[in-house]
N, C-alpha and C positions, 0 to 999 in steps of 0.2 A: 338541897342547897349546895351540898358539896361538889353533885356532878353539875351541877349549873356551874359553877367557880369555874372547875376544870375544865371543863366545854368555854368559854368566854377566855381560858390561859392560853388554850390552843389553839383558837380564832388568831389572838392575839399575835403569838409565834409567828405564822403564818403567814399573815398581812405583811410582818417586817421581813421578812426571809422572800420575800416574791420577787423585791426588786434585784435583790442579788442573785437569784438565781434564773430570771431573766436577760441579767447580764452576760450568763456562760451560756445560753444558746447562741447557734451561728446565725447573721443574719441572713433572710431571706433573699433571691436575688431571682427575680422575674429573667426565664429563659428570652434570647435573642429573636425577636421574627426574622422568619425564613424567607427572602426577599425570591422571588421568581426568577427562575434560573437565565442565567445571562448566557446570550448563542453564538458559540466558538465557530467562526468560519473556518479555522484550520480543517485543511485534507483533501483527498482527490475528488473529482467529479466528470461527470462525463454528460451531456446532454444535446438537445435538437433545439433548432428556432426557425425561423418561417418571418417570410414579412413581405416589402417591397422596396422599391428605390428607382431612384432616374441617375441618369446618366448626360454628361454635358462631352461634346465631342467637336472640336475646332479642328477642320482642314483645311491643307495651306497647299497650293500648288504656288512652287516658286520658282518652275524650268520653263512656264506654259509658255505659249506663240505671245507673239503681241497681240496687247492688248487682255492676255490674262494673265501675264505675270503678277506674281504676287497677290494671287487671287486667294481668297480665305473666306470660308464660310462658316457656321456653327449649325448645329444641332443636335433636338437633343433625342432619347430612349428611355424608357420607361416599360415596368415590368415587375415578375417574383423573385424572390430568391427564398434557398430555402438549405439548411448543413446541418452537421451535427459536429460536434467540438470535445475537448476534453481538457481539464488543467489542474493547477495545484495551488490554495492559499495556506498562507501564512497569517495568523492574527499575533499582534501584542499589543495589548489596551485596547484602545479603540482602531488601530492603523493595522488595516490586511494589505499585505504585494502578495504577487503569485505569477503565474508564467499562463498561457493558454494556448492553445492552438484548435485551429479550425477549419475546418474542408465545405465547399457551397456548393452547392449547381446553382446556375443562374439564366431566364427569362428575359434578362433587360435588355431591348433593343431596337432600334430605331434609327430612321434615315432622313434624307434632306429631299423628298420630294416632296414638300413642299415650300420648298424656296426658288425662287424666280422661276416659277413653274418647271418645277425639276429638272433639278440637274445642276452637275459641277462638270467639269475636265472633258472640255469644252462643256457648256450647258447643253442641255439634251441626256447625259447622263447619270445615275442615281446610284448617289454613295447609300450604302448601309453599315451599321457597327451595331456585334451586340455581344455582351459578356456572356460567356457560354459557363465559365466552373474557375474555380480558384481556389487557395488555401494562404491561410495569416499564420504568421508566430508572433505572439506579442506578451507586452510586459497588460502588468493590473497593478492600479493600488488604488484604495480608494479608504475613507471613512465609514467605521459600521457603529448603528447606534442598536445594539442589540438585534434583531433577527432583519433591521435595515441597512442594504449596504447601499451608501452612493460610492460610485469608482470609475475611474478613465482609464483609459487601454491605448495603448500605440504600438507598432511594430513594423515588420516585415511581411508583403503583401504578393502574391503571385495570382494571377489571372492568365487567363486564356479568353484570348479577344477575337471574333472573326469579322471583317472585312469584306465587304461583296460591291463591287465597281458594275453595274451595268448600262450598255452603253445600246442603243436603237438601233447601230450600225452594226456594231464590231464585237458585240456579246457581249460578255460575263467573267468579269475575272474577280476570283473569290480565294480570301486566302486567309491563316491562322497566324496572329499574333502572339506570341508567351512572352508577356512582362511581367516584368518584377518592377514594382511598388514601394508604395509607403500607403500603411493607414493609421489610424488614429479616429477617436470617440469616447464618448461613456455612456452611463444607463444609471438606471435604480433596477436594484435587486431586493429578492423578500424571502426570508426563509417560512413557505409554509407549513412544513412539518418539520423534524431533526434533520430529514435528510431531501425532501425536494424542496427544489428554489425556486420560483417564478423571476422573470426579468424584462425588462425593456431596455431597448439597445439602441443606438443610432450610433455609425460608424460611416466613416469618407473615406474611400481610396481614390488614388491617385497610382496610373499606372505607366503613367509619361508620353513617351513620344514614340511612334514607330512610323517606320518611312516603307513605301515601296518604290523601289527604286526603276522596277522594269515590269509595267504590267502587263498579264499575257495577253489584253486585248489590243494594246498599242496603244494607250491611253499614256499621257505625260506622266512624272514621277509623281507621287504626294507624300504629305505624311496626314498623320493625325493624332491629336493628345485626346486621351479622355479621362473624366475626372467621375468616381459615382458618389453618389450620399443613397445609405440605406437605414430604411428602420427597422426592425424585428422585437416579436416576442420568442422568449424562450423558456425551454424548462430542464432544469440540472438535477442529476440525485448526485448528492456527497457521500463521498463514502468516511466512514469514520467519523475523528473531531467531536472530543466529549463537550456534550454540556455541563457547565460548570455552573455549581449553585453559590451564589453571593449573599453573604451577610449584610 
């Protein structure tokens, strides 16, 4: 009877002493989930891209005999292109710039024989124009939503253009153009690993006006503007630029 008491005092105790000394433990606090790491576009890259594009080309003979003064024709070229590039971004928040530059060969080319059954300067002769190579320096910035970047690009454009006048009578006069430009465009980009990109690109240069003034076949002066639009796919490795894991 006595260890019954004593057993039933110290239940007793017990019971009252629980809440208090439930009180001096710390509370528990459920760790943070690890949210998947968010993708730092910052750093260098270097990579190749491949595509095609056409070309829009307006010539003006404005010296010609009567009757073709102020004669202008258009047409256009079509063809590949194909470079390889290198550059640097910059991320904060969500907002990359960066700088890029790039070097092409280029396919695109074509003539106006078939407009009034070919020929310009006098008709009977067959203009051609085609982009041989060229390189851009240009700015970037664009919006990244984790390992997607949308971004437009514009800059400084240099091409190398050739010209070939062939005429039924009087030959062939064929010459090299080097303008400087302006281009501009943008694309969607995708990080598929840490460090390669995949991209789509569509860019317009614009390379202005070049004149010949004295062609060696005897042909009257001309000039010609031409304007291209290209698309490309591309692919980049980054170097560096940690990934950063977000709470």
């Amino acid at each position: 009877m006595k260890r019954i008491l004593l057993t039933s005092a110290a239940l007793t105790l017990l019971a009252a002493a629980s809440p208090a000394l439930g009180a001096d433990l710390p509370m528990y606090t459920k760790a943070p989930a690890i949210v998947a790491p968010a993708y730092d576009w910052s750093g260098f890259y270097v990579g190749v891209f491949g595509g095609g594009g056409f070309g829009n080309h307006n010539l003006n003979n404005a010296l010609g005999p009567a009757g073709f003064a102020n004669y202008t024709i258009n047409y256009s070229s079509t063809g590949g292109i194909a470079g390889g590039e290198l550059g640097y971004n910059v991320q904060s928040g969500n907002i990359v710039v960066g700088v890029e530059a790039d070097g092409f060969w280029s396919g695109i080319k074509g003539n106006d024989v078939d407009q009034f059954n070919a020929g310009t300067l006098p008709i009977g002769s067959v203009d051609a124009t085609s982009l041989r190579d060229g390189f851009t320096l240009r700015a970037r910035g664009g919006i990244a939503v984790d390992r997607l970047l949308l971004f437009f690009t514009g800059g400084w454009a240099y091409g190398e253009l050739q010209h070939t006048n062939t005429d039924p009578v009087f030959g062939v006069d064929q010459f090299n153009a080097n303008r400087s430009g302006l281009t501009a465009g943008g694309g969607i980009a995708y990080a598929l690993t840490d460090n390669l990109i995949g991209k789509f690109e569509y860019r317009y240069y614009d390379f202005g006006r070049y004149e010949r003034a004295a062609p060696l076949n005897g042909q009257i002066p001309y000039t010609v503007d031409s304007t291209f639009s290209v698309v490309t796919l591309g692919l980049d490795y980054k170097f560096g630029g940690p990934v950063v894991a977000k709470y």
